[in-house]
C-alpha positions in Angstrom: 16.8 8.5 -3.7 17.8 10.4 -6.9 21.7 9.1 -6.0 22.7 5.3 -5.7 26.1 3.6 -6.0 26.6 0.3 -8.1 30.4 -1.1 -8.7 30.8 -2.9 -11.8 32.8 -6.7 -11.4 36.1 -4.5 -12.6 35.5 -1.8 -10.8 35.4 -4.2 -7.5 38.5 -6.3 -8.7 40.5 -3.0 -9.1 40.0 -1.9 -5.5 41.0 -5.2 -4.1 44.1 -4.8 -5.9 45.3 -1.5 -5.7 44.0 0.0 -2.9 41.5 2.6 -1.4 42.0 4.9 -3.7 40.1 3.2 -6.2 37.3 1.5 -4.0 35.3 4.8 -4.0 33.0 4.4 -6.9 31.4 7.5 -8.1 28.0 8.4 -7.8 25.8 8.3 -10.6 22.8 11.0 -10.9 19.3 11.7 -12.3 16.0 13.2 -11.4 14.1 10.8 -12.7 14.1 7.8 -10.3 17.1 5.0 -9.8 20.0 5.8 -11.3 22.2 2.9 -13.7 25.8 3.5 -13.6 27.4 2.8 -16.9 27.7 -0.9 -18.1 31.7 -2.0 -18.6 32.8 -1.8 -22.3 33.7 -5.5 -22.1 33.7 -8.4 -19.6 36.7 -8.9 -17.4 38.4 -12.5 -16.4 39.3 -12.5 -13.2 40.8 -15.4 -10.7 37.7 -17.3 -8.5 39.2 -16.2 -5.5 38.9 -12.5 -7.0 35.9 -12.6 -7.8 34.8 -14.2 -4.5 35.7 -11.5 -2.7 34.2 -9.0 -4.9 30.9 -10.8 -4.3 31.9 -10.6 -0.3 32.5 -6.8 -1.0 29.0 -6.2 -2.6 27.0 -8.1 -0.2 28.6 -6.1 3.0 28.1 -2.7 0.8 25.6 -0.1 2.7 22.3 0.8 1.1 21.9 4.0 0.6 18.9 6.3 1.9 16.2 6.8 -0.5 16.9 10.2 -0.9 19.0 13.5 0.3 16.4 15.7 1.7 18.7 18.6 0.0 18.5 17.0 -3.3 14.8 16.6 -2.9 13.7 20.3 -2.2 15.6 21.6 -5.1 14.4 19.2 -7.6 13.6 20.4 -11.1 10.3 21.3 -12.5 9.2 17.9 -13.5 11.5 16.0 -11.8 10.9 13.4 -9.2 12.4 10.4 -7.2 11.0 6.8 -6.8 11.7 3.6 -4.7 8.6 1.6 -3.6 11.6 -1.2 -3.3 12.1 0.8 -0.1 9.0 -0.4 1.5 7.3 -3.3 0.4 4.0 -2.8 2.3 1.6 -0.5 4.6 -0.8 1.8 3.6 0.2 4.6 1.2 0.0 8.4 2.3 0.5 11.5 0.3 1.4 14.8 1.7 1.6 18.0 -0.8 3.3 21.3 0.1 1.9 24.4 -1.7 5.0 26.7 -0.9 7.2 24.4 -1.6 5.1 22.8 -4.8 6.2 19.0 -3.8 4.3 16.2 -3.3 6.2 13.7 -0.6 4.8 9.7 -0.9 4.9 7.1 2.0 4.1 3.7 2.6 4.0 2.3 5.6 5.3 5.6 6.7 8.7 5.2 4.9 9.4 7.8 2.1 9.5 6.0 -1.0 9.2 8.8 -3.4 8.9 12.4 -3.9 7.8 15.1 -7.0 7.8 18.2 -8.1 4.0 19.3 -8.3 2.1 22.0 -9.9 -1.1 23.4 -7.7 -3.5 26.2 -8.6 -2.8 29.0 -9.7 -4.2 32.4 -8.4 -8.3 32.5 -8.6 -8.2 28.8 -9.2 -6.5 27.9 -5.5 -5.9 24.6 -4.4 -7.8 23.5 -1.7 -6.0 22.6 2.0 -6.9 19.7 4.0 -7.0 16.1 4.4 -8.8 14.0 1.9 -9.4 10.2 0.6 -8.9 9.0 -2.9 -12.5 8.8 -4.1 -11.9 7.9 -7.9 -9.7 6.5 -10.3 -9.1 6.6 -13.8 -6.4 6.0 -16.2 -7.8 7.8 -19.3 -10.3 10.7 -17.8 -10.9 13.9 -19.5 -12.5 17.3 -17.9 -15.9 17.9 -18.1 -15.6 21.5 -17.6 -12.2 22.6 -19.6 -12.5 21.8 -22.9 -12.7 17.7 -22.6 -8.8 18.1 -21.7 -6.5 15.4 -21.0 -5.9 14.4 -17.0 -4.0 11.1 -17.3 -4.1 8.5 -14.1 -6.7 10.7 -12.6 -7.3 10.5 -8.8 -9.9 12.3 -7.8 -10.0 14.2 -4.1 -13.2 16.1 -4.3 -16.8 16.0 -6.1 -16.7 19.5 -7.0 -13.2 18.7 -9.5 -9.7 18.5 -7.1 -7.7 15.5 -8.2 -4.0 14.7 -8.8 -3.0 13.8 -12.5 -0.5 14.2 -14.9 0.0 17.4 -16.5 2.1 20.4 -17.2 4.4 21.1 -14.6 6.5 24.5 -14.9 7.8 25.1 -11.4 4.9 27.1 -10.3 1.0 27.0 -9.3 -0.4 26.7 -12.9 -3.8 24.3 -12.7 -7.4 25.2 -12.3 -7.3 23.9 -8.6 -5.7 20.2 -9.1 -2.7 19.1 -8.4 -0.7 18.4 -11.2 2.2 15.5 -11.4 5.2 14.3 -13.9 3.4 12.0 -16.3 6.0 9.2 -15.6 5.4 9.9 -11.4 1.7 10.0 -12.1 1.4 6.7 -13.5 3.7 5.2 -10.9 1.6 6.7 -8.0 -1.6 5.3 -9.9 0.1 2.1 -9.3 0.9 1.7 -5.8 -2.5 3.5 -4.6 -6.0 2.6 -3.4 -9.6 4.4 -2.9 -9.7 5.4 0.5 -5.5 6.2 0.2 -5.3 9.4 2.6 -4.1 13.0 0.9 -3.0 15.7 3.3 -2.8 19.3 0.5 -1.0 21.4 3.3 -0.1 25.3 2.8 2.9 24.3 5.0 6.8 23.9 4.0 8.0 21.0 6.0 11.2 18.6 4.9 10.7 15.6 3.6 11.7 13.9 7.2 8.8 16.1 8.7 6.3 16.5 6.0 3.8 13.4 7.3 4.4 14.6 11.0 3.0 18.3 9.8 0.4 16.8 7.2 -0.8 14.7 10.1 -1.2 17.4 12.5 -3.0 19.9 10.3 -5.3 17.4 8.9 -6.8 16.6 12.5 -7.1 20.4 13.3 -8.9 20.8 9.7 -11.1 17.4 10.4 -12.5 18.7 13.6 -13.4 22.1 11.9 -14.7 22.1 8.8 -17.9 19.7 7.9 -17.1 17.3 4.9 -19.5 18.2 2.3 -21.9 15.0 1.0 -21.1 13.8 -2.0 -24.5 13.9 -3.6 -24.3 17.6 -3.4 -21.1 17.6 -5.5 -21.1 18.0 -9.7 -18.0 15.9 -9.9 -17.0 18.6 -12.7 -12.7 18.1 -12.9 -10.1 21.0 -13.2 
């Protein structure tokens, strides 16, 4: 959700007293994960029975959907949305969309997050398909690109596909992994385990159909292509 509504005690008390035309409280914006409205200048004293109802008010208020699927596909390079609050547990899946160069996040099958993505770029292609989370690490460095830095590395293949943090410019610009928004990157590092499922998907699905299509392509690519063993693999990182 990169749009959420909080009322401030004042802001509450106002709309009890004068109306509906001020007990629409504006929205508050950013591309980088819940969004704080302002703090009021100065505490207001109100009657109990005021402030009672305000609390009555708050309680009944809707919550908002974690995110507007058109605010999501025209994010920002670098940008991203975040709300694991939206679904406390289940299993965490990832889908990524090369044309659309997002990266979609589920748990329990509940969108709780979304980013803007950098894959490979061309002669360094990202590959497609569905794959586990085989490593972690917080602080790895490439072994075949000049020792350089991939932050909360998780590794998808032996032979050197992983997400990480890195340089995200609103186009395919890695060596073949799939870079995230340093801030995003640590958060997914967070909420994930080995064996967390990644579906890398040359398909541009919303963000209400992207594990549906992820899910679908992964099965065709399952029952086609071997899986590789990983003592064949030289675990060199892009």
């Amino acid at each position: 959700m990169i749009r959420s509504y909080s009322w401030s005690l004042g802001t509450a008390v106002a709309a009890l007293m004068l109306g509906p035309a001020a007990s629409t409280p504006a929205p508050a914006q950013t591309a980088m994960g819940p969004m704080q409205a302002a703090a009021p200048a100065a505490a207001i004293v109100q009657p109990r029975a005021a402030i009672r109802a305000v609390a009555e008010v708050t309680r009944a208020a809707p919550v908002a959907p974690v995110a507007r699927e058109t605010e999501i596909e025209t994010l920002d390079p670098g940008a991203f949305v975040w709300h694991p609050e939206r679904a406390a547990s289940g299993p965490v899946e990832i889908v990524v969309s090369i044309p659309r160069q997002i990266a979609y996040v589920y748990r329990g099958e509940t969108l709780i997050g979304a980013t803007t993505v950098s894959t490979g770029r061309p002669g360094h292609a990202t590959p497609t398909g569905t794959f586990p989370i085989l490593e972690k690490d917080r602080d790895h460095h490439s072994n075949r690109y000049n020792d350089a830095p991939m932050p909360f590395m998780q590794r998808l293949t032996w032979d050197g596909i992983a997400l990480h943090a890195g340089a995200n410019p609103g186009r395919p610009a890695s060596h073949g992994c799939v870079r995230l928004p340093l801030a995003f990157a640590r958060n997914l590092f967070g909420v994930t385990r080995v064996g967390a499922v990644v579906h890398i998907i040359d398909e541009a699905p919303s963000a209400e159909t992207a594990l549906a299509t992820a899910r679908g392509v992964g099965m065709a690519i399952a029952t086609s292509v071997p899986v590789p063993a990983a003592d064949m693999m030289t675990g060199a990182m892009r």
